[in-house]
N, C-alpha and C positions, 0 to 999 in steps of 0.2 A: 618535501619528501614524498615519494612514491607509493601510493598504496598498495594491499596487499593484489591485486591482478594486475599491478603494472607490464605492461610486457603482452598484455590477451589484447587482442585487435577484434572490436563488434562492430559490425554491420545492424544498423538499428533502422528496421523502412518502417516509417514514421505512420501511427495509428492512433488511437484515441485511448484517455485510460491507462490500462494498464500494462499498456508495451512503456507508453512513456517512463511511468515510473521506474518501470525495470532498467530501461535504458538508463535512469539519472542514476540509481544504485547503484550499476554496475561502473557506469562513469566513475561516481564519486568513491570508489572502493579504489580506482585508479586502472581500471580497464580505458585503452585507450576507441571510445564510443565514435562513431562518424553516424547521426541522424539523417535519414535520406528520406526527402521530403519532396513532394509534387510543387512546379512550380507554382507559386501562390496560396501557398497549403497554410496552414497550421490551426490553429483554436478562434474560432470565431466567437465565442464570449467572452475571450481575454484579447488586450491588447498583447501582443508577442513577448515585451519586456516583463510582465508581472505571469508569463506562463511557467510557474517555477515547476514545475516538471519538464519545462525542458532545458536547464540548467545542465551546466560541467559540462558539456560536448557543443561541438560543432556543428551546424547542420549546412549540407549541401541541398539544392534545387536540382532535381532531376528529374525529366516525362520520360515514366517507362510505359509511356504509350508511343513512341516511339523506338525503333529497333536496337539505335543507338545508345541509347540509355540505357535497354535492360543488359547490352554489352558490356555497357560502362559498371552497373552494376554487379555484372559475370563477374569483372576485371576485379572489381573490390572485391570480392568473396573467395577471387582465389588469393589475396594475401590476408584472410580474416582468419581468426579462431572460430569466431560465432556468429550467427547471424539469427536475429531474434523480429517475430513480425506479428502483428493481429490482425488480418485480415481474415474475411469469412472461407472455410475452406474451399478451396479450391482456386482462390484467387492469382496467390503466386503463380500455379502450375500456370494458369492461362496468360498470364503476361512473359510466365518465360523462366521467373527465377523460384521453383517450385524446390523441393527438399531433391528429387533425383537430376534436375539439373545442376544443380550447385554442389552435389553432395559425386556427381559424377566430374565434375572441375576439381573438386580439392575432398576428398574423401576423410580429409580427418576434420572436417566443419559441424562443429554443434548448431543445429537450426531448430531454434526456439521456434514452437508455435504457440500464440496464446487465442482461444475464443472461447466464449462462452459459454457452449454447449458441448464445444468438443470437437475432432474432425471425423466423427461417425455417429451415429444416431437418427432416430426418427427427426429429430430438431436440430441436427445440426447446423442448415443452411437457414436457419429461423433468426430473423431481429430480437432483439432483447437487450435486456441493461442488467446494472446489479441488481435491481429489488426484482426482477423476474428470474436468476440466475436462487437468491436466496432461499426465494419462496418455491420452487420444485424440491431444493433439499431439505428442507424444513427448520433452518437457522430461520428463517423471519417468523413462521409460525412460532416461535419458543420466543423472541421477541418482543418483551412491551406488555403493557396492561391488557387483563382479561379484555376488554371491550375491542380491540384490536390491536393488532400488529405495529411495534414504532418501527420505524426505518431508520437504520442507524448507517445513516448518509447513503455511499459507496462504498464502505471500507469491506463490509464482508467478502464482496463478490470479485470487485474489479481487484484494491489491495493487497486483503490478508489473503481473499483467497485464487488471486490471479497473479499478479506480480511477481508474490513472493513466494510461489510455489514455481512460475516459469523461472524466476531467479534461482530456486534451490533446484529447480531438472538442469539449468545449464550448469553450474557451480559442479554437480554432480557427472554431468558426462565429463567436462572436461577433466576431473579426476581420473574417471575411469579410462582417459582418453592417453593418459600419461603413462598406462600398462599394455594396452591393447594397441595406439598408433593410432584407434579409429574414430572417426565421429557418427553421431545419430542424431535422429530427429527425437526433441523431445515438443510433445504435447501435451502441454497444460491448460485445462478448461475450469473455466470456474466454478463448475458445477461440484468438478470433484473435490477443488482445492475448498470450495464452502462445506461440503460433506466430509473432508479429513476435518476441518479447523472443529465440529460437535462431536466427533471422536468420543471425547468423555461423556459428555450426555447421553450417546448412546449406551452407554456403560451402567451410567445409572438407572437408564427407563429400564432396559434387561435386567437389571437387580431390584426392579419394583422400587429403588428410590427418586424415578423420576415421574410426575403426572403430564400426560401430551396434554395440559392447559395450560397456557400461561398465569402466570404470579400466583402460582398455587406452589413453588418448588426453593429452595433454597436459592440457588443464584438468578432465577426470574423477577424478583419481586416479591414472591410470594413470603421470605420469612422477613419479618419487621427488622432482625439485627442487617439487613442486607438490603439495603434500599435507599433514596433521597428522599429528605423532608424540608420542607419549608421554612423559614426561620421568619423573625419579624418583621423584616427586609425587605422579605417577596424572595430575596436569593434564597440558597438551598445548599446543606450538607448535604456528602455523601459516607456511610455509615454501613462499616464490611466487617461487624465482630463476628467472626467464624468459632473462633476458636474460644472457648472455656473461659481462657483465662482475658481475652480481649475484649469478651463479652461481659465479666465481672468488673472490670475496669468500666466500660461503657456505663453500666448502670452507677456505679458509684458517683463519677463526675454528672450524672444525671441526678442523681440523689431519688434515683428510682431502684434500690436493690431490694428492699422490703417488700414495694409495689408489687413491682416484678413476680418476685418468689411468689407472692401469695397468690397472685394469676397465674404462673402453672410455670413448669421447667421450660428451660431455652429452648427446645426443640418439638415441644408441646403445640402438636400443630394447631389443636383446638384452642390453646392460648394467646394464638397469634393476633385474632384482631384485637385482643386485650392490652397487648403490649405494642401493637402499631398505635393503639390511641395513648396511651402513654407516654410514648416518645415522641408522637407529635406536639400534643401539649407541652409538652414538658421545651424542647426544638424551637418553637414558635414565642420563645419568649424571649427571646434574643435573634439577635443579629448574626445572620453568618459567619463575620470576621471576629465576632464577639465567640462563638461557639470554636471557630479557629483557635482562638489564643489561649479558650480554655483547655482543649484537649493536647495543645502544644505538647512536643516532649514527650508524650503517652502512648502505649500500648493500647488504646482504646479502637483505631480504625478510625475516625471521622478523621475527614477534611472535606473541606470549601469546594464548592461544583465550581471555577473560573471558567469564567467567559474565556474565546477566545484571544483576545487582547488584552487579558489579566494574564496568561496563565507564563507566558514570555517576561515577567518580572518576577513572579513566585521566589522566593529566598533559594529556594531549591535550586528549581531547575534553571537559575537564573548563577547557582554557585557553577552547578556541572557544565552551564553552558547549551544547553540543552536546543537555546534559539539562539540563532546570530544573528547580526543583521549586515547583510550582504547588498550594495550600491543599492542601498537608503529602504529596503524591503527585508521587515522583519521574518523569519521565517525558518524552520523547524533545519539544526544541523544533520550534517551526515551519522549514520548510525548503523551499523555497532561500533566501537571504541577497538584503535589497534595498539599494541604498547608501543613497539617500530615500526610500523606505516600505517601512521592517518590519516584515513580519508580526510575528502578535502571538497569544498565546493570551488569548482576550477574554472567557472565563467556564470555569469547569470543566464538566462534563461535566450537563447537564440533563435531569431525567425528563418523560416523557410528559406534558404538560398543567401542567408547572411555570412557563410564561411564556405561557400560552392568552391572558388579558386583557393583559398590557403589549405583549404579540408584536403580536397581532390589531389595536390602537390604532394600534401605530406603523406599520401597514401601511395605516391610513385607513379601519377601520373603526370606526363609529359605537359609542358607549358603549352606548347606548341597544338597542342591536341586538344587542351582545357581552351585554347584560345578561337579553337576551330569548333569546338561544342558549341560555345559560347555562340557564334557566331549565327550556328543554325539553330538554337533555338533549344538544343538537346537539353542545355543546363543551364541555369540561374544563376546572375548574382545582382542580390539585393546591393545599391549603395549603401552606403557608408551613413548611418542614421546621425553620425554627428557634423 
């Protein structure tokens, strides 16, 4: 079955990060994706087969450093809906397939742009990664223990706050796109999409319920029912009682509710390191899987920190399915859930110039003429890896 964008044609010129991503979501929602990649391209610290970002589409080999190519690529754009790209600005315009070239070929084309910093600013044309994108908006400062800042991977900057914000600008125009006839450019930078995602925090610093230190605050670290502790193990709970009654539950199955009380009320900030030593002790005398089974079943908030290689068996997420494993590579399914059209993982992960000839056909280009690319050089195809 066909997911819910079956039918949207993307042009996806292949980058690092978080265009990838985008491109496999939109793939695996059932847009049909063509990745267009420079000959010899892809991820140099994966081998091509385990690049699961670049899974469920096709990718063609194409030099648009030649005139040819970026032709070749005009041609795709006028039969696409969307065309989504991470280069540093200005990059497209100079090779040719810029937002007002493509968008003067086929005027009702969504042309995702994702960087960094954005395509305006003092820094726009500046290097950087996620943990430089984080830290101008202040997600890495709030980040981690008082002594400094954790880095919580890639996910803020490139993910949550690039992807899937270029994902919700393109989802978004093409709606609009179905009243108006038009298309636009959408630009998504991960500076902004990391400064929407603390949204609420800024809510609570302006209400004086937030302090700009880390683990001094409610969801930092700073209060003991909201934090990981160590177990006998050496593994480690994680321990989220917010709420009143999840928090009365907690101490119970701790057989710390008397303790507790007498060191100060829940939200007793001066009570806090009283009841982080509490719960430590108390945490530490058991086994992680042992403090699992006891909370089982309970409104209490703990469960088990899983390694990554645990967490694909978990009873849970192991019922919903939540990992599959896809030709012999465990690995996280499509998501969100449709009730009549589910996504799908529709190919493992493709190299550069591995689907040049069947990609470039199904897209209504001429044999004759893929035969003639081929020939000078314009386009790639990888053999046949089996």
């Amino acid at each position: 079955m066909a997911g819910p964008l079956a039918g949207v044609r993307v042009v996806e010129i292949a980058g690092l990060g978080p265009v990838p991503y985008a491109g496999m979501l939109l793939a695996e929602l059932g847009a049909d994706v063509l990745r267009v990649d420079r000959p010899g391209g892809g991820n140099l610290l994966l081998p091509s087969h385990l690049d699961l970002l670049h899974r469920s589409r096709p990718c063609a080999a194409v030099d648009l450093k030649d005139p040819a190519g970026v032709d070749l690529v005009l041609r795709l754009v006028d039969r696409a809906d969307v065309l989504v790209e991470g280069l540093r600005p200005g990059v497209t315009e100079r090779l040719g397939i810029g937002p007002e070239a493509c968008l003067s070929r086929n005027p009702r084309l969504v042309y995702g742009r994702m960087t960094g910093w954005g395509q305006d600013g003092p820094l726009a044309t500046t290097a950087g990664h996620d943990i430089n994108y984080a830290s101008l908006t202040g997600a890495l400062h709030a980040i981690g223990p008082a002594a400094k800042p954790a880095i919580p991977l890639n996910i803020v900057g490139d993910f949550a706050g690039g992807s899937l914000f270029l994902v919700v600008g393109v989802l978004s125009a093409l709606l609009e796109r179905a009243g108006s006839g038009k298309g636009q450019v959408v630009d998504a930078a991960m500076v902004d999409g990391a400064s929407s995602l603390i949204t609420m925090i800024h809510g609570l610093l302006a209400a004086g319920l937030w302090v700009d230190q880390r683990e001094s605050n409610l969801l930092d670290g700073g209060a003991p029912y909201y934090d990981t502790y160590a177990c006998s193990d050496g593994r480690h709970v994680a321990v989220g009682a917010i709420e009143p009654q999840f928090y009365a539950v907690l101490l119970d199955r701790l057989s710390l509710t008397e303790q507790a009380g007498a060191a100060g009320a829940q939200n007793d900030v001066s009570a806090w390191p009283a009841h982080r030593g509490l719960f430590a002790r108390v945490l530490a005398t058991r086994t992680r899987d042992e403090w699992a089974d006891h909370f089982a079943g309970l409104d209490g908030c703990v469960t088990p920190v899983l390694s990554l290689t645990e967490a694909s068996t978990h009873p849970h997420l192991a019922a919903r399915r939540t990992y599959e494993t896809y030709e012999g590579t465990v690995q996280p399914a499509p998501a969100p859930r449709f009730s009549r059209t589910p996504a799908a993982i529709a190919s493992g992960p493709r190299g550069a110039g591995q689907d040049t000839v069947t990609s470039l056909a199904a897209w209504g280009i001429a044999t004759t003429e893929i035969e003639e690319l081929l020939r000078r050089g314009v386009v790639r195809q990888l053999p046949d890896p089996s």
